[in-house]
N, C-alpha and C positions, 0 to 999 in steps of 0.2 A: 811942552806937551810930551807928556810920555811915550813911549813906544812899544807895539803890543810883544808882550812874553813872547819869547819861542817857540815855548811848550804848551801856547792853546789853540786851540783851533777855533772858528767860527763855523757856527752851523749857517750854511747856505738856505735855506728853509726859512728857518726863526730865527736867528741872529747870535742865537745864544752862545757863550764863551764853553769850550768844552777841554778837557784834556786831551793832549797830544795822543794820546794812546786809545782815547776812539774813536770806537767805530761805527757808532749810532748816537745820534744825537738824545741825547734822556728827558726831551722836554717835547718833543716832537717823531722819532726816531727812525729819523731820517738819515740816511748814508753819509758820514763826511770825511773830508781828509780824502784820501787816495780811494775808496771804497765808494769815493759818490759818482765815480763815471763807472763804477762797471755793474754788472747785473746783481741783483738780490739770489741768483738762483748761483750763479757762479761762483759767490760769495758764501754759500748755505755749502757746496761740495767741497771746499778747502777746511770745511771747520769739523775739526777733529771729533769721531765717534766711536765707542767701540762695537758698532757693529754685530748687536748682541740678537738673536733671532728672535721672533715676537712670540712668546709663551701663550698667546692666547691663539683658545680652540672654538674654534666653529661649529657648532651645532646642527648635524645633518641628517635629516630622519633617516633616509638613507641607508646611513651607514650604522647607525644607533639601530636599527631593525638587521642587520646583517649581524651583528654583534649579537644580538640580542638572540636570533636564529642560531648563532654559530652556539650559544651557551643554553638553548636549550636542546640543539645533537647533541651536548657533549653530553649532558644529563640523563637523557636518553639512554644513551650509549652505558652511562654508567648504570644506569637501573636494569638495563638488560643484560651487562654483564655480570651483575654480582645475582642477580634471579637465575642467571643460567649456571652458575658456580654453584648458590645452593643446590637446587636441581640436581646438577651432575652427582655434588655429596652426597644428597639422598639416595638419587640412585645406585649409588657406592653400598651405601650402606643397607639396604633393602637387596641387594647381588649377594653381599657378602653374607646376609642372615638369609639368605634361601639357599646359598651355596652348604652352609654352614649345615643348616635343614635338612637339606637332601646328604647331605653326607653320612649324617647321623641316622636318618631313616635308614640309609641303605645297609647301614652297620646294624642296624636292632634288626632288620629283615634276614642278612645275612647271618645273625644268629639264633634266630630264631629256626631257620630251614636247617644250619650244623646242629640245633636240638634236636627238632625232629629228625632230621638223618641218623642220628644216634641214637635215638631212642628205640629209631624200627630196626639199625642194627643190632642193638642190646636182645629188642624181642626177639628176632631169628634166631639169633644166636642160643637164647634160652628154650627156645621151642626143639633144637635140634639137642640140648643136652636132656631136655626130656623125653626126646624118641629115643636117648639112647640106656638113660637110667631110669626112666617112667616115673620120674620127678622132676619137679624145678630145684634149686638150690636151695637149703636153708638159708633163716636168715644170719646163723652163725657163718656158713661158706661165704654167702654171700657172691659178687658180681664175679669174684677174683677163682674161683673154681670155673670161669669157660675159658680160662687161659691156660689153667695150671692143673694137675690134677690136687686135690687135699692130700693130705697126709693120711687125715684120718676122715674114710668114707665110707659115708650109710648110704646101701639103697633100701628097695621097697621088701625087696628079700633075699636071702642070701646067695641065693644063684646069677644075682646080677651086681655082685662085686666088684667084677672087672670090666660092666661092660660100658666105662667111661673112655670116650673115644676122641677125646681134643686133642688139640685146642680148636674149640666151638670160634676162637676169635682170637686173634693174632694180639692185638693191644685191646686192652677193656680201656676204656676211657676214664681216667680219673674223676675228673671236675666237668660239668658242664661249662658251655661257652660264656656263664656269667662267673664264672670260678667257684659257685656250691659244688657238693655233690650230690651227684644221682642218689635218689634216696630207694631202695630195693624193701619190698614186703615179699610175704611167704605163708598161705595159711594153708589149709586144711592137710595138715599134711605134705606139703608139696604138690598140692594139684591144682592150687592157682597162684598168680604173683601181681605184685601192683607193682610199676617203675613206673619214676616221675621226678622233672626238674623240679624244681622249687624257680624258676624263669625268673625275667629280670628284674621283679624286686623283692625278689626271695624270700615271698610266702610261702603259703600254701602251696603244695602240689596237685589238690584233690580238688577233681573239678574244672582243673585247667586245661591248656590246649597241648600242654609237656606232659603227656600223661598217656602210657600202655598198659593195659591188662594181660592178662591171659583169655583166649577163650572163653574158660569155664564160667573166669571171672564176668566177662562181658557180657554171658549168657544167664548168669545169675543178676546182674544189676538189670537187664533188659526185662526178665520173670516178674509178673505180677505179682504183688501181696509181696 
């Protein structure tokens, strides 16, 4: 009678012939060999794993509502910042065109008042060379006779030759404050004058608010008929 292999085992359970090298029986699977006196659980912690952490996520309203809350502050936060950036821009830009506004206003204002300053200067000035030759300028002398005397000067007759008594004005103004020039008239003789800018878009003079006469003249546009 033969003798049994070395290399098998019996399962104690079933009977069955198994290889040396198990460790559960495959027809039954049942502990055998050195493996069937000790625990199933003792046996489960010696066998090799690596120990990998479990990828799977748990489903928590919870935290799925806190998440959810944190992403719509952030949204929030993002629509209120970029609303408050345009804002700002605007207001930027709306400062900067009123700044801009009033700058320019204050410039047309302030030359508009250096016209008229010059203009009542020129008149004075022309009134006092008429107290003194009982004329205004012609309009060959022009503005440049209340500075200077002419070379060559007519009064009204010949006893009042000499009696030009300037300078009526230390500097006559070249150009007005938009760079035309003062435009000077001269009728009847010299016993009235029109001065007048041609103002900042360098019209007309007549009719506008850059505009002196003479008395006579003012006296004559005011006369009926």
């Amino acid at each position: 009678m033969a003798s049994q292999e070395p290399d098998d085992n019996l399962c104690q359970q079933c009977g069955a012939r198994l290889a040396r090298d198990r460790r559960y029986c495959i027809h039954c699977y049942a502990p055998v060999g050195v493996t069937a006196s000790r625990a199933h659980v003792d046996l489960v912690r010696e066998t090799a794993t690596t120990h990998r952490p479990d990828p799977t996520f748990v489903f928590s309203p919870e935290k799925h509502e806190a998440i959810a809350r944190r992403n719509r502050s952030r949204k929030r936060i993002a629509i209120i910042g970029a609303a408050t950036l345009i804002l700002s821009i605007a207001s930027l830009v709306v400062l900067s065109s009123l700044s801009r506004s009033r700058k320019e206003l204050q410039r047309r204002v302030a030359r508009e008042q250096a016209a008229k300053k010059e203009l009542n200067t020129l008149a004075e000035a022309l009134e006092r060379f008429k107290a003194d030759v009982e004329r205004y300028p012609t309009n060959e002398e022009g503005l440049r006779c209340l500075s200077r005397k002419p070379a060559a000067f007519a009064a009204v007759t010949g006893d009042r030759m000499n009696y030009w008594f300037g300078p009526y004005l230390e500097n006559v103004p070249e150009v007005d404050p938009w760079g035309n020039d003062y435009v000077y008239h001269t009728a009847d003789g010299g016993r009235s004058f029109e001065l007048f800018s041609l103002g900042p878009g360098g019209g007309g003079g007549n009719g506008n608010q850059f505009r002196v006469t003479s008395p006579a003249s003012a006296s004559q546009v005011g006369s009926p008929g």
